[in-house]
TORKOL-4160 file (C-alpha; in steps of 0.2 Angstrom, whole numbers, padded with zeros to 4 digits, m for minus):
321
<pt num="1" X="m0007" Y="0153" Z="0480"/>
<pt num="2" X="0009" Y="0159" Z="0490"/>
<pt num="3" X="0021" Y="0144" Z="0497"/>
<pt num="4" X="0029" Y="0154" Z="0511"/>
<pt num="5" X="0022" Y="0166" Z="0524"/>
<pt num="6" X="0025" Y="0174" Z="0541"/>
<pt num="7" X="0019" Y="0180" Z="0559"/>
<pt num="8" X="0022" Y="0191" Z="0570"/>
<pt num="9" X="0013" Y="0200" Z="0587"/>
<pt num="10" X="0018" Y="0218" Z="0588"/>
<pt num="11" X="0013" Y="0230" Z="0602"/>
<pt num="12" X="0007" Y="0227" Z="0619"/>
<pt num="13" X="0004" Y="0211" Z="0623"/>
<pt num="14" X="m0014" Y="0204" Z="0623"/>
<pt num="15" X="m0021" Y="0185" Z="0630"/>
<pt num="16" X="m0027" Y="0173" Z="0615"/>
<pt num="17" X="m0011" Y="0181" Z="0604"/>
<pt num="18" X="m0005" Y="0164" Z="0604"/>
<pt num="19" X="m0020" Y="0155" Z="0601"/>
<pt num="20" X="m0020" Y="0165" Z="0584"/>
<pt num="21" X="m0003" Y="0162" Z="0581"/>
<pt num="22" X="m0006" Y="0145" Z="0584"/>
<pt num="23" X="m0020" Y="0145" Z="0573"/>
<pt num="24" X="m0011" Y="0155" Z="0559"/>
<pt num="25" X="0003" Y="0142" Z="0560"/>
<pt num="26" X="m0007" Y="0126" Z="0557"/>
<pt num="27" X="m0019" Y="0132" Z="0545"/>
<pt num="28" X="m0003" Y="0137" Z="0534"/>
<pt num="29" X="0004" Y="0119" Z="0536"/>
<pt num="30" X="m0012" Y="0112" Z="0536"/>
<pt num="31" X="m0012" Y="0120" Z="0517"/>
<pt num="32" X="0006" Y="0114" Z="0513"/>
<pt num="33" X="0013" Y="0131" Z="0513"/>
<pt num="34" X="0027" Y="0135" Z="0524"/>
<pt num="35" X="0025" Y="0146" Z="0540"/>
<pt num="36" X="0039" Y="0157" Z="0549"/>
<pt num="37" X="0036" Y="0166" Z="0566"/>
<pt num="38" X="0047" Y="0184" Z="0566"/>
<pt num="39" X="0051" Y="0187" Z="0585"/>
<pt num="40" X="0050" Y="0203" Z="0593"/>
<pt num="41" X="0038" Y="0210" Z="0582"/>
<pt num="42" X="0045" Y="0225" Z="0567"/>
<pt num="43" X="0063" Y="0226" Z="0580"/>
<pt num="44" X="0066" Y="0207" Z="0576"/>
<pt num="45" X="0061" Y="0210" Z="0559"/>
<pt num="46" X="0075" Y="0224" Z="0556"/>
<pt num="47" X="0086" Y="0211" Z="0564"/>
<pt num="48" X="0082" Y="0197" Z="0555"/>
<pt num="49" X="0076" Y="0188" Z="0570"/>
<pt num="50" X="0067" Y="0176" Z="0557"/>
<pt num="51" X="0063" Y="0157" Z="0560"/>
<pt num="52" X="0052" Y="0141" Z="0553"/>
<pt num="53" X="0039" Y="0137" Z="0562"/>
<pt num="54" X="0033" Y="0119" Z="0565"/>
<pt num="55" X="0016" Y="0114" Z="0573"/>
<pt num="56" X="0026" Y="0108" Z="0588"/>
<pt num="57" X="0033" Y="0123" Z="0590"/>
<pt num="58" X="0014" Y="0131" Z="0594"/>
<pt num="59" X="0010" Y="0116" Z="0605"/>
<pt num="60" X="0004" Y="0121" Z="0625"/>
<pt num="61" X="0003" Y="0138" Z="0618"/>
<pt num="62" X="m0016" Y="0142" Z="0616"/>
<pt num="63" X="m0020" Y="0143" Z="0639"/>
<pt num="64" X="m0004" Y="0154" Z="0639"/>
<pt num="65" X="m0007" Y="0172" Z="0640"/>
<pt num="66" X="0007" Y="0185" Z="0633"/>
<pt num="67" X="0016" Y="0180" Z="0617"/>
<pt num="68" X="0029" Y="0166" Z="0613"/>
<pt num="69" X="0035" Y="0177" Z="0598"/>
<pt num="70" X="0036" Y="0190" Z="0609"/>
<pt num="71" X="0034" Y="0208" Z="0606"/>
<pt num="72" X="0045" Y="0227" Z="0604"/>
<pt num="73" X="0044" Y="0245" Z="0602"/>
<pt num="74" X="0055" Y="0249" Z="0585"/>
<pt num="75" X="0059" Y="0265" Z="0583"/>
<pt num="76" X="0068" Y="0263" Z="0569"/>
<pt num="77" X="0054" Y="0253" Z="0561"/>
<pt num="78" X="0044" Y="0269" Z="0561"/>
<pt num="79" X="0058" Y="0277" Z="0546"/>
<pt num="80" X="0057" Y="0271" Z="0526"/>
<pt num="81" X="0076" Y="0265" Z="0528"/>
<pt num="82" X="0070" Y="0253" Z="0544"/>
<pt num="83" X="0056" Y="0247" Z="0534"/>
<pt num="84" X="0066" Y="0243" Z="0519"/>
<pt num="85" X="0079" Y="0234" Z="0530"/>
<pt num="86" X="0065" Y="0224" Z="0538"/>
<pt num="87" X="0056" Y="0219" Z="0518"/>
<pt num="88" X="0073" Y="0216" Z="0514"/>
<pt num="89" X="0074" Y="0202" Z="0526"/>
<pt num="90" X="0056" Y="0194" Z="0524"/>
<pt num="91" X="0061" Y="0192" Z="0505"/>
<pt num="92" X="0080" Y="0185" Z="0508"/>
<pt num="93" X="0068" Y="0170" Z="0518"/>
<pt num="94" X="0058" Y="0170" Z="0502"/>
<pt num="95" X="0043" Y="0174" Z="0514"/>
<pt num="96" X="0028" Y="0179" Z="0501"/>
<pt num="97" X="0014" Y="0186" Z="0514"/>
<pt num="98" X="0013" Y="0191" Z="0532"/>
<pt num="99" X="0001" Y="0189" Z="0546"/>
<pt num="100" X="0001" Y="0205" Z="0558"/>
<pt num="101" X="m0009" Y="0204" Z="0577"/>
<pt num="102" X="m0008" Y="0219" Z="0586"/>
<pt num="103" X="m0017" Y="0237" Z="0587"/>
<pt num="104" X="m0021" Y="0252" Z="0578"/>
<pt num="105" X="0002" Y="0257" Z="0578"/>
<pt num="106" X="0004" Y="0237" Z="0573"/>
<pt num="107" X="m0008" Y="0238" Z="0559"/>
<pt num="108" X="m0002" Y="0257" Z="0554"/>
<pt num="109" X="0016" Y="0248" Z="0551"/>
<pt num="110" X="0010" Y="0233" Z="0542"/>
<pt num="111" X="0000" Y="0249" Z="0530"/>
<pt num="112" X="0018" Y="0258" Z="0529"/>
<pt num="113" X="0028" Y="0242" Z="0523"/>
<pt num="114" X="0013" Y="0236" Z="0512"/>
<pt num="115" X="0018" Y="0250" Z="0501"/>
<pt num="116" X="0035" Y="0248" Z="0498"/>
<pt num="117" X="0042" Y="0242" Z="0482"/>
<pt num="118" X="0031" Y="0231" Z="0473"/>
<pt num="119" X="0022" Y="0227" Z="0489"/>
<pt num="120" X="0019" Y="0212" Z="0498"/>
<pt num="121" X="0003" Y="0202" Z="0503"/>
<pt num="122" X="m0003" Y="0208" Z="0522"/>
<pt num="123" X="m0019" Y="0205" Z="0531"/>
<pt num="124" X="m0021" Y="0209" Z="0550"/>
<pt num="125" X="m0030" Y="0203" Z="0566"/>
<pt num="126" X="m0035" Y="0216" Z="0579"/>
<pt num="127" X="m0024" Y="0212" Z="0597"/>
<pt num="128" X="m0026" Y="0225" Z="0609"/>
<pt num="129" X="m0035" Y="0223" Z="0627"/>
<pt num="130" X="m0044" Y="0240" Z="0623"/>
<pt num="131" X="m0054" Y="0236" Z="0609"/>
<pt num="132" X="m0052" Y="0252" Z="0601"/>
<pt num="133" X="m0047" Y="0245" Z="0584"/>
<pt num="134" X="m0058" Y="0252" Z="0570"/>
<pt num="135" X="m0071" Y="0242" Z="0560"/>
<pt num="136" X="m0072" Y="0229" Z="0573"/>
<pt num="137" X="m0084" Y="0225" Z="0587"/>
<pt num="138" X="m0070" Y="0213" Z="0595"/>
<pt num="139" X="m0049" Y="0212" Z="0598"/>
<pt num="140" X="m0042" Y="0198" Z="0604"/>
<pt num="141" X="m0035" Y="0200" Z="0622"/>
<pt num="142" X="m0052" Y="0212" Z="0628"/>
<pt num="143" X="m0063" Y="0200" Z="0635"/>
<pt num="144" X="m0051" Y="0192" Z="0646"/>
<pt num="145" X="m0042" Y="0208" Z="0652"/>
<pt num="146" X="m0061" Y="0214" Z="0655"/>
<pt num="147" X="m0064" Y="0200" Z="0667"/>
<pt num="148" X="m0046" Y="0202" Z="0675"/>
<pt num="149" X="m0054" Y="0221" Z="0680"/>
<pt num="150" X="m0070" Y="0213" Z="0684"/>
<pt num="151" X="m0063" Y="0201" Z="0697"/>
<pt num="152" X="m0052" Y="0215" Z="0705"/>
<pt num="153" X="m0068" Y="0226" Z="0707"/>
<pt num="154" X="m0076" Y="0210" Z="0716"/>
<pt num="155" X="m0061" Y="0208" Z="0728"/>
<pt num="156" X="m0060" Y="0228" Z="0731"/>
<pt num="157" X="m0078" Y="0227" Z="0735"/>
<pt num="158" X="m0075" Y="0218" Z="0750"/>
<pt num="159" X="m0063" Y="0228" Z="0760"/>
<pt num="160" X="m0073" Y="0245" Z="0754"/>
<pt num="161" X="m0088" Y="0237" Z="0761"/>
<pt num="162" X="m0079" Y="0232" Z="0777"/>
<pt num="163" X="m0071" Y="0251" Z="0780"/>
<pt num="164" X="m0085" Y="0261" Z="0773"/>
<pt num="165" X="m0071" Y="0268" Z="0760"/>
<pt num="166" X="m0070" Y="0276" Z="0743"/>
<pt num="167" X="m0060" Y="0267" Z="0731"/>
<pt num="168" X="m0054" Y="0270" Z="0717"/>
<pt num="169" X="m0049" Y="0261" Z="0704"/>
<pt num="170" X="m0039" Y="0265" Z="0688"/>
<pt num="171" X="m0037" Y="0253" Z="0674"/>
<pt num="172" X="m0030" Y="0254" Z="0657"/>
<pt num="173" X="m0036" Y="0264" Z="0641"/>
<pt num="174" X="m0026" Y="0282" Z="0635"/>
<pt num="175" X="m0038" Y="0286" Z="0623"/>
<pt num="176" X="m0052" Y="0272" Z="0626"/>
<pt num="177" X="m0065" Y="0270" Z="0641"/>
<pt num="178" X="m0070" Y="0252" Z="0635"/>
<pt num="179" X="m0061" Y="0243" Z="0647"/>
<pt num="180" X="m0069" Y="0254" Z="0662"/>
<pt num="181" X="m0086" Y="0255" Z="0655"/>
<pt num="182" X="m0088" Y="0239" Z="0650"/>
<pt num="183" X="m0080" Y="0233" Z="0668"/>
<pt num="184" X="m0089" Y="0246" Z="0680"/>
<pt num="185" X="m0104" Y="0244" Z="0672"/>
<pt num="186" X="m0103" Y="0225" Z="0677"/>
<pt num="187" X="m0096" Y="0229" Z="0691"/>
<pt num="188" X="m0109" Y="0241" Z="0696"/>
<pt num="189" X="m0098" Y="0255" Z="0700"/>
<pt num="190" X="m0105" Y="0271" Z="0708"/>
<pt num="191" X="m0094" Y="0282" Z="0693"/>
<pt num="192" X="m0085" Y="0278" Z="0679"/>
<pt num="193" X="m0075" Y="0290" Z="0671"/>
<pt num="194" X="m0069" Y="0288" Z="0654"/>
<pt num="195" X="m0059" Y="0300" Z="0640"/>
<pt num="196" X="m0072" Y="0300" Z="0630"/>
<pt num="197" X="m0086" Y="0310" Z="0643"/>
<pt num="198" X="m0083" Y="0322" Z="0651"/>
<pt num="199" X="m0087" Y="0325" Z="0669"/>
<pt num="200" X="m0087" Y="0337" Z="0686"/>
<pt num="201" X="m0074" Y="0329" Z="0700"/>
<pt num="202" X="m0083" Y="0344" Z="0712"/>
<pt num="203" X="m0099" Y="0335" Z="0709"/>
<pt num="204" X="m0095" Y="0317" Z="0711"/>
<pt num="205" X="m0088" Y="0321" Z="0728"/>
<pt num="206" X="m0105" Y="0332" Z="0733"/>
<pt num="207" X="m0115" Y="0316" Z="0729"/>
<pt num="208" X="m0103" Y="0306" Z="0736"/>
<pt num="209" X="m0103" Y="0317" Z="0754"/>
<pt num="210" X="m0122" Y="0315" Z="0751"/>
<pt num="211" X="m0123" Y="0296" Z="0750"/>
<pt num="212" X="m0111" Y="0292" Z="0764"/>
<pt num="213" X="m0120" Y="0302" Z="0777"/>
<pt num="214" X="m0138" Y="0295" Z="0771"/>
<pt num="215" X="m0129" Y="0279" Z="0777"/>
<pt num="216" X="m0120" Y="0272" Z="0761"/>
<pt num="217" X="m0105" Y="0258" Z="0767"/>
<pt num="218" X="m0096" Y="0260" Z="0751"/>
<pt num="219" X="m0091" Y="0265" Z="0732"/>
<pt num="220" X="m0083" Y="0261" Z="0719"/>
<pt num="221" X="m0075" Y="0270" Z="0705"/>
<pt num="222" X="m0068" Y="0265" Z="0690"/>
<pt num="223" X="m0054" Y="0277" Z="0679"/>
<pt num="224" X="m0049" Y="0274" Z="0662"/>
<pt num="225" X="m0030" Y="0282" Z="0663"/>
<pt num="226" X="m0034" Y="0294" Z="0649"/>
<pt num="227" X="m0047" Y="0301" Z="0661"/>
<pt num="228" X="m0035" Y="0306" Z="0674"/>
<pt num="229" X="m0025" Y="0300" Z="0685"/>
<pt num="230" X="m0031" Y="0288" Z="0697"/>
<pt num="231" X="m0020" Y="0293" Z="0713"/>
<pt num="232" X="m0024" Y="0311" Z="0709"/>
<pt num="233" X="m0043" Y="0310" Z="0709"/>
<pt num="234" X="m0043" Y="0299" Z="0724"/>
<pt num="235" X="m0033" Y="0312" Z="0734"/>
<pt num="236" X="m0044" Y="0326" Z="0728"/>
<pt num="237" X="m0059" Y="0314" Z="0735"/>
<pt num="238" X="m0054" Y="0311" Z="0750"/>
<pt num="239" X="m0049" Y="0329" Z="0753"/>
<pt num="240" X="m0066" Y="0336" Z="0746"/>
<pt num="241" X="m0075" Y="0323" Z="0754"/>
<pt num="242" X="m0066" Y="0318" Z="0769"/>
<pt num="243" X="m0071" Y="0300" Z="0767"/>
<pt num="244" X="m0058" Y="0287" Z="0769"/>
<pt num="245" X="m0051" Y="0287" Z="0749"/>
<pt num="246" X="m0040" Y="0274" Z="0743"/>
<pt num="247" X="m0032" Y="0270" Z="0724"/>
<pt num="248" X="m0030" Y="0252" Z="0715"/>
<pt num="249" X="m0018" Y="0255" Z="0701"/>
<pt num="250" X="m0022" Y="0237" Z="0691"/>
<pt num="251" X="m0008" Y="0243" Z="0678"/>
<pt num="252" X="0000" Y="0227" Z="0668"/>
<pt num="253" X="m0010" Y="0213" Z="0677"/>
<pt num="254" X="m0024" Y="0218" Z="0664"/>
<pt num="255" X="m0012" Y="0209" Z="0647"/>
<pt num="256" X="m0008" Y="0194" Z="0658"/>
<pt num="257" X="m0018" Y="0179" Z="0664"/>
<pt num="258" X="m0024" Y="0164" Z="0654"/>
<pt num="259" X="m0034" Y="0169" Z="0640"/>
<pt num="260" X="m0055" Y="0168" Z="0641"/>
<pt num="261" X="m0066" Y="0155" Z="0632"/>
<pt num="262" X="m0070" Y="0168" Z="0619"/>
<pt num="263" X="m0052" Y="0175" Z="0617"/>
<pt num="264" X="m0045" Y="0158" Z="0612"/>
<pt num="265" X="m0060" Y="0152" Z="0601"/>
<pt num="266" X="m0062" Y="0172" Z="0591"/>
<pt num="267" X="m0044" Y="0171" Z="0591"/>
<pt num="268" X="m0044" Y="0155" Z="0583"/>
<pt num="269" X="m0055" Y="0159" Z="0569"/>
<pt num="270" X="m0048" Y="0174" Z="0565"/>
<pt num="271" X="m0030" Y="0166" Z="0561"/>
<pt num="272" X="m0036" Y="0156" Z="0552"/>
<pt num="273" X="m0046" Y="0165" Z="0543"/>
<pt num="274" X="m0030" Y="0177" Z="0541"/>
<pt num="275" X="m0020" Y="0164" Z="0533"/>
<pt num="276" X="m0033" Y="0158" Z="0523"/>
<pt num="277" X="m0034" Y="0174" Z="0514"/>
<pt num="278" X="m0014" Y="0178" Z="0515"/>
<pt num="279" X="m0011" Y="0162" Z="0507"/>
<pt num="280" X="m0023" Y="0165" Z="0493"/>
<pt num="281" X="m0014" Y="0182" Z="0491"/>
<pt num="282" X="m0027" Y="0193" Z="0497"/>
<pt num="283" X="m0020" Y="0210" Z="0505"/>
<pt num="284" X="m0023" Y="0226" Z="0516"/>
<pt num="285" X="m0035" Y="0219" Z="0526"/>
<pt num="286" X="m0040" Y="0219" Z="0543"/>
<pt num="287" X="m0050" Y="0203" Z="0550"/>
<pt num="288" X="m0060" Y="0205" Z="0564"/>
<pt num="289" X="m0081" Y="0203" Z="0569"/>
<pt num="290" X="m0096" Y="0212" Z="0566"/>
<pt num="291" X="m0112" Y="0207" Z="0576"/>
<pt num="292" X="m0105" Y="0190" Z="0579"/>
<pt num="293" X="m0101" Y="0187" Z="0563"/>
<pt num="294" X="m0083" Y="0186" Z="0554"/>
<pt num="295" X="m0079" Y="0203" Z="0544"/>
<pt num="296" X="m0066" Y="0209" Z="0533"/>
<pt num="297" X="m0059" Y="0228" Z="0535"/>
<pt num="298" X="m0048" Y="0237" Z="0522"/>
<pt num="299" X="m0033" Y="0239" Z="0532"/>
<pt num="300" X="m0032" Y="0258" Z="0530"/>
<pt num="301" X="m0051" Y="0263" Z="0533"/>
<pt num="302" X="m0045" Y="0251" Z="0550"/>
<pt num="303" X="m0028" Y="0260" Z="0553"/>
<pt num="304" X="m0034" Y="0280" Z="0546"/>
<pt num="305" X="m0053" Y="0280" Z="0557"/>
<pt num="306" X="m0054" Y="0280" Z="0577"/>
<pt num="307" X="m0067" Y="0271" Z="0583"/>
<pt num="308" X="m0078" Y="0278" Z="0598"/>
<pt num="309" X="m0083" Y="0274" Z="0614"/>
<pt num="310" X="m0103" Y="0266" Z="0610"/>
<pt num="311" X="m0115" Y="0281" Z="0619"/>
<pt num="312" X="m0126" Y="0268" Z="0624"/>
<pt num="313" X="m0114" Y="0263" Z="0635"/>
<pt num="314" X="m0110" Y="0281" Z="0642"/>
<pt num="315" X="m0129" Y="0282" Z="0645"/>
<pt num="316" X="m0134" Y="0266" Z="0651"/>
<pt num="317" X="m0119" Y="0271" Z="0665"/>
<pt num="318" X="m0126" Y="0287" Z="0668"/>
<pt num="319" X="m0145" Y="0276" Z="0672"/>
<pt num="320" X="m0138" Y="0261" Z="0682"/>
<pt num="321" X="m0123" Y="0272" Z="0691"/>
């Protein structure tokens, strides 16, 4: 059984990190071991940025959205001689495990400095808003930034309706569509249009000529980034169509807000399940949920796999839209 391990959040933010380092903090003192938070993720680590943890300090953290250990981009993190400097620093602490919440380049890290020297005991926990981490159904920070798109569709709906206008909505997502298809779906978006499928601009505006002067008031389309530009497609909309086209960028108001029921109570159990595990010595491994149900990853099937876009969802778009 380790005495002494560590925290940190790394990558972009995501609602209910805290409620999982909340979680990961009083599970460890829970057990008598001794807990430290590492601030601004693998940067602070290289800087020894390095402090004990009490349970007071993650009091009035678990409504709060964002990270109270904060997050960075490190650079020199991502070099064997950054990564050495930062195990250095764990082990003049005495820290014996870590605790890791972030995304696929978090988790990737945590893989790269599990195997310096003689190692050290590392399990992770999936925080990302795009749910695009491998193995796992669910990542903290989704559900609620989900709902943040959902609401903004509701709202853009109105003023669409009221100036018979085409709007266009981009939200976040490089690589993965979940946040778009999971939000225009219940938004009942007219498109969605996602990395992952592809899809005819030329067409979508035909149909769209053709619904407006059959006498539709509105639509609604939702752009994952790594589709396309949302300001781009709307101003070849509104050129090819000449219907009144206008764009919502949602951009970082997806990561903020007040995490979700589900995003504080997952979150919860997957620290401290994490702790648990990193406590007992238990290593690369990824925590996240199957089904419901609480699973454990191999942190480099988690880190070397990409997971995919569910094609369920890409069809039941194509029925409902």
């Amino acid at each position: 059984m380790l005495k002494s391990i560590a925290v940190l959040t790394s990558g972009g933010d995501s609602p209910g990190m805290n409620a999982a380092t909340r979680a990961v903090v009083r599970t460890a003192i829970f057990e008598g071991v001794k807990v430290w938070g590492i601030y601004n993720g693998y940067q602070g680590m290289i800087e020894d940025d390095i402090h004990e943890l009490t349970s007071r300090s993650v009091s009035d953290i678990i409504q709060r959205g964002g990270t109270f250990l904060g997050t960075a981009r490190s650079e020199e993190f991502k070099t064997e001689a950054g990564r050495k400097k930062a195990l250095a620093n764990l082990k003049k602490h005495e820290i014996e495990g870590l605790v890791i919440i972030g995304g696929d380049g978090s988790l990737t890290g945590g893989s790269l400095l599990s195997k310096l020297g003689d190692g050290m005991p590392i399990v992770g926990l999936p925080g990302t808003i795009d749910n695009d981490v491998w193995g796992t159904d669910y990542t903290i920070g989704a559900d609620t930034a989900v709902n943040t798109i959902l609401d903004a569709i509701n709202k853009l709906r109105d003023t669409a309706s009221s100036h018979r206008r085409i709007i266009v909505i981009e939200v976040m997502g490089r690589k993965s569509g979940w946040l778009a298809m999971m939000s225009g779906i219940a938004g009942g978006a007219e498109y969605i249009l996602v990395p992952e499928a592809k899809f005819d601009l030329d067409q979508i505006c035909r149909e769209l000529k053709d619904s407006y002067t059959s006498g539709r008031r509105y639509s609604i389309i939702v752009v994952a980034e790594g589709a396309g530009s949302g300001i781009e497609i709307s101003k070849q909309i509104g050129a090819k169509t000449g219907i009144d086209t206008r764009v919502s960028v949602l951009g970082h108001i997806q990561r903020g807000g007040s995490p979700s029921v589900e995003d504080r109570l997952k979150a919860s159990i997957l620290g401290e399940r994490a702790a648990l595990a990193v406590i007992s010595g238990v290593s690369n491994v990824v925590f996240g949920f199957n089904a419901g149900k609480v699973v454990s990853i191999d942190l480099f099937d988690s880190v070397n796999n990409t997971k995919t876009l569910d094609p369920e969802l890409v069809r039941l778009a194509r029925v409902l839209t």
